[in-house]
N, C-alpha and C positions, 0 to 999 in steps of 0.2 A: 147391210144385208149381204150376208154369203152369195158369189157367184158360184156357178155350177161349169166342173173342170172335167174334163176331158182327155186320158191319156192314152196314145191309143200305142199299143205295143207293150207286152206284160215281160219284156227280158229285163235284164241286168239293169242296164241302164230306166229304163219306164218304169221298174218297180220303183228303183231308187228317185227319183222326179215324183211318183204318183206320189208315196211315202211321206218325202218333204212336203209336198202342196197339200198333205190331208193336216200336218201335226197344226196348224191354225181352224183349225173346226172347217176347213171347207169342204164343198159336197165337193168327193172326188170320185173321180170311177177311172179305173183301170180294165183297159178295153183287149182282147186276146182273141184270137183265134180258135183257139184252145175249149169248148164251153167245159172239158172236167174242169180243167186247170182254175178256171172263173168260178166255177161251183167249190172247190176246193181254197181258195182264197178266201169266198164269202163264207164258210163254214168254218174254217181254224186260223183266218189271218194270217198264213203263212206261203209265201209263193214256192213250194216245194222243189219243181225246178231250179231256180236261181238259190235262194236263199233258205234251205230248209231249217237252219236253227237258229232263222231271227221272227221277230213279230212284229208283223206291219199294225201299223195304227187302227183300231178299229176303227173308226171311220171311215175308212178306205173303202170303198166295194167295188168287185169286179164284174164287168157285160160283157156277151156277147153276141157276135151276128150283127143283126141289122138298128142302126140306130138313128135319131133324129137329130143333125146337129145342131138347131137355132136354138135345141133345151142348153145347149151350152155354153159358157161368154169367150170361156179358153178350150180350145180346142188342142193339145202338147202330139206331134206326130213323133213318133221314136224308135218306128218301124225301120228296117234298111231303106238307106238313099233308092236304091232299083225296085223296090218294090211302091215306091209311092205311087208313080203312073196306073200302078194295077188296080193299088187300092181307091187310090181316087174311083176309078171305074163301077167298081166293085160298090163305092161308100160314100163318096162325096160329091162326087158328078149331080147336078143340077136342086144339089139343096143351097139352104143360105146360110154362108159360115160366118160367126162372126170376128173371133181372131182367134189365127191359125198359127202355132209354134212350132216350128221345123229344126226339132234336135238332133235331127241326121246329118250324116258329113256325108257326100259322097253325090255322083251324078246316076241318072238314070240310065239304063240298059244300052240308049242311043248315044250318050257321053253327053245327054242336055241337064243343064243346071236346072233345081228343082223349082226355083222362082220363076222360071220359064213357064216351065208345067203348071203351077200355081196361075198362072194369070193367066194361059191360052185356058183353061178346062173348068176353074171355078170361082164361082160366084162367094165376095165374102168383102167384108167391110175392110180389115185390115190383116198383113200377116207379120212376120217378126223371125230371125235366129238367134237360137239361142245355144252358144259355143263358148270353148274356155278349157282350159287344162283340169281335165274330172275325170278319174276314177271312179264307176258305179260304187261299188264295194264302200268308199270312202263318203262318197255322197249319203250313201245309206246309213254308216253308221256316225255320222255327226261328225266327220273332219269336216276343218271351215276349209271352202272352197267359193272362188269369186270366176263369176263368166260376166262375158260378154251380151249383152242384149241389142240387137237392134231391130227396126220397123220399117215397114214402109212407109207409113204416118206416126212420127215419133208419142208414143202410149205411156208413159211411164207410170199410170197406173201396173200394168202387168208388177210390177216389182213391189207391190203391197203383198203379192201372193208369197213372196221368200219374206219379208220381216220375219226379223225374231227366227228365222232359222240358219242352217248351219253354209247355207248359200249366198253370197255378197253379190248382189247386181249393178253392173257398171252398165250405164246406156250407152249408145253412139247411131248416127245416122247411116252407116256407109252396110246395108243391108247387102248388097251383092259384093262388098270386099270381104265381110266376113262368112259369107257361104262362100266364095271361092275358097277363104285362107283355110276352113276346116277340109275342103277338099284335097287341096294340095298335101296339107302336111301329111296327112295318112301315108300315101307314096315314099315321101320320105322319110319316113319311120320305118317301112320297110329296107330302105337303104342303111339305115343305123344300124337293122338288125343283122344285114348282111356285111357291113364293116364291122364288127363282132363278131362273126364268126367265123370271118378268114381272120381272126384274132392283128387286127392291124394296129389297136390300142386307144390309149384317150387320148391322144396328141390327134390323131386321126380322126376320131370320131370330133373331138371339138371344134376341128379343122373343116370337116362338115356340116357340121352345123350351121358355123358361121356362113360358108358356101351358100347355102340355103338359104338362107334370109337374104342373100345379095341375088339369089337368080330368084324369088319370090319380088323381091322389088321389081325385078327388070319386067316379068308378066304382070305385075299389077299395073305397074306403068304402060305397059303395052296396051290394057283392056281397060284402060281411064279409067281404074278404080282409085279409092282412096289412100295412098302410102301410107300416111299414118297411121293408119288399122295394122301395119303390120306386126308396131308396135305392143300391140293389144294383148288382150288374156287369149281371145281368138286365135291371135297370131303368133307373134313367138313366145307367151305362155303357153299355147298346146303343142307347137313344135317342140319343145324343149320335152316336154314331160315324155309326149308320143315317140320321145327320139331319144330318150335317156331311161328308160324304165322297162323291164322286163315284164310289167302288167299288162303293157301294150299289147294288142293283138295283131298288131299290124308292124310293129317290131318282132314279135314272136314268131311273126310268119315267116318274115324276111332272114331270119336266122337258119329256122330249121332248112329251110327253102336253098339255103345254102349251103348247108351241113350235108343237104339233100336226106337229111334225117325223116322220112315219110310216117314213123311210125308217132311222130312228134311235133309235125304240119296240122297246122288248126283245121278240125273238120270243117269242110264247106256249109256245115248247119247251122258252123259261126259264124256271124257278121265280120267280114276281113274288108272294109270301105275300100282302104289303098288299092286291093287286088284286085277290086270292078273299077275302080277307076283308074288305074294301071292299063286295064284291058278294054276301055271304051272310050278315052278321052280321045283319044290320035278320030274319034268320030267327029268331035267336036270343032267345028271348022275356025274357031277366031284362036285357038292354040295351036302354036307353033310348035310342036313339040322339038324338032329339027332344033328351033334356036335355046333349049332348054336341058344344055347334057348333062345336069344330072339325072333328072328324071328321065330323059333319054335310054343314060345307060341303064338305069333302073327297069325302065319295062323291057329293053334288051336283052336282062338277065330271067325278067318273068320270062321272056318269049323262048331262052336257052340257050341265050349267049353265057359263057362261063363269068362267072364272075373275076377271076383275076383279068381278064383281058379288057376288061371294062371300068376295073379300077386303074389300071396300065394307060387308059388308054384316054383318062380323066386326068391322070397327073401329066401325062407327056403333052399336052397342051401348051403351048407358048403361055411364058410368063407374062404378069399383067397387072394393072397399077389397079388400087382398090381406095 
């Protein structure tokens, strides 16, 4: 018997999630803010906004407003990381959920991880992230693409809902290393973008990279999460992509950002994760940002410190065994 799916957030990404989870005949709904936008979806199949010259599955239907969530077994959130506090408020505050999937990277407004908020404010049987190096665009039109799934209460039912589509599900236990690692990497995707465009080269950027993953180790280790998630699709599969690819938005930023190119800096109506969590982690009391100088000099640079001084001042550091 078909479960009844729930996704709530109608952008790039939620279309491309609702999409997949409908091509197996399940009842899906795609939830929006937007009620034309949702009357427009259920009427020609097409999310106009995002993807005007594709067509989503009929199957697919779009709500809005106020909804019941116990009608539904998967609940998919794909809203921005800052806006969940709101909407819980708004949506989910004192119903009964049954599993909650939190495809957002990124921490709340106060720099609190969103698992936090999941368990101080609502009531629900199980929840899960689900993270990995993905491109909406690609997800939507059937490149294979493999993420990371984890639980609170390991479910691997959830992954009957991708069979037979262009999505690979790998599970793992370590639920709050991979909401940390999708947090983290955005920030440093901004930092790729800004080593490209003081044009410093790929010796550089790969040099970086590598950097990354060695001070991602040292905070995982610092907040007893699990290192070998770093490993993961989570981990440095989405680092890699988010930090190599000009699709990125959080690369994109960090470029133009640097370029100081304003007419070419991603509207704030985009979702840029790195750049709320750039601006609200140092809230976050068990990170050290101090002992973490890339990211250091990264929010450095959001705040307007120049960028050469900050790369300057990242190499002249004391040599060091690795």
């Amino acid at each position: 018997m078909s479960k009844k799916v729930l996704v709530v957030g109608a952008g790039a990404w939620g279309t491309a999630i609702a999409n997949v989870l409908s091509k197996n005949n399940n009842e899906v709904y795609l939830w929006t803010r937007d009620t034309y936008l949702s009357e427009r979806i259920n009427l020609n199949n097409i999310n106009q906004k995002y993807y005007k010259n594709y067509k989503l599955f009929k199957n697919l239907k779009s709500i809005s407003g106020n909804f019941n969530a116990k009608d539904y077994y998967y609940i998919f959130y794909v809203l921005p990381a800052k806006a969940f506090e709101k909407f819980c408020e708004d949506y989910l505050e004192h119903q009964k959920i049954n599993n909650l999937v939190i495809c957002s990277k990124g921490v709340s407004n106060n720099g609190e991880f969103i698992s936090n908020l999941i368990t101080k404010k609502l009531n629900f049987k199980n929840y899960h992230f689900l993270s990995g190096p993905s491109f909406a665009d690609e997800v939507l039109y059937g490149k294979p693409t493999a993420l990371s799934l984890s639980s609170q209460k390991v479910n691997k039912n959830i992954g009957n809902l991708f069979k037979d589509t262009n999505i690979r599900i790998y599970y793992s236990e370590g639920l709050r290393t991979l909401e940390f690692l999708g947090i983290i990497k955005n920030i440093y995707a901004i930092g790729a973008g800004i080593i490209d465009a003081e044009s410093l080269g790929q010796n550089a950027r790969s040099a970086y990279i590598t950097r990354c993953v060695v001070e991602v180790k040292s905070i995982v280790k610092h907040l007893n999460l699990d290192e070998n998630m770093i490993y993961s699709l989570g981990g440095i599969g989405d680092l890699i992509l988010t930090c190599s690819s000009k699709k990125s938005r959080n690369y994109n930023f960090g470029f133009s950002f640097a370029k100081k190119n304003k007419n070419k800096i991603i509207p704030r109506s985009k979702t840029i994760e790195g750049l709320n969590s750039c601006l609200t982690l140092k809230k976050n009391k068990k990170i050290i940002i101090s002992k973490l100088p890339i990211i250091n000099s990264i929010i450095n640079i959001i705040n307007g410190s120049p960028p050469k001084k900050e790369i300057k001042i990242l190499l002249n550091r004391s040599f060091k065994s690795e």
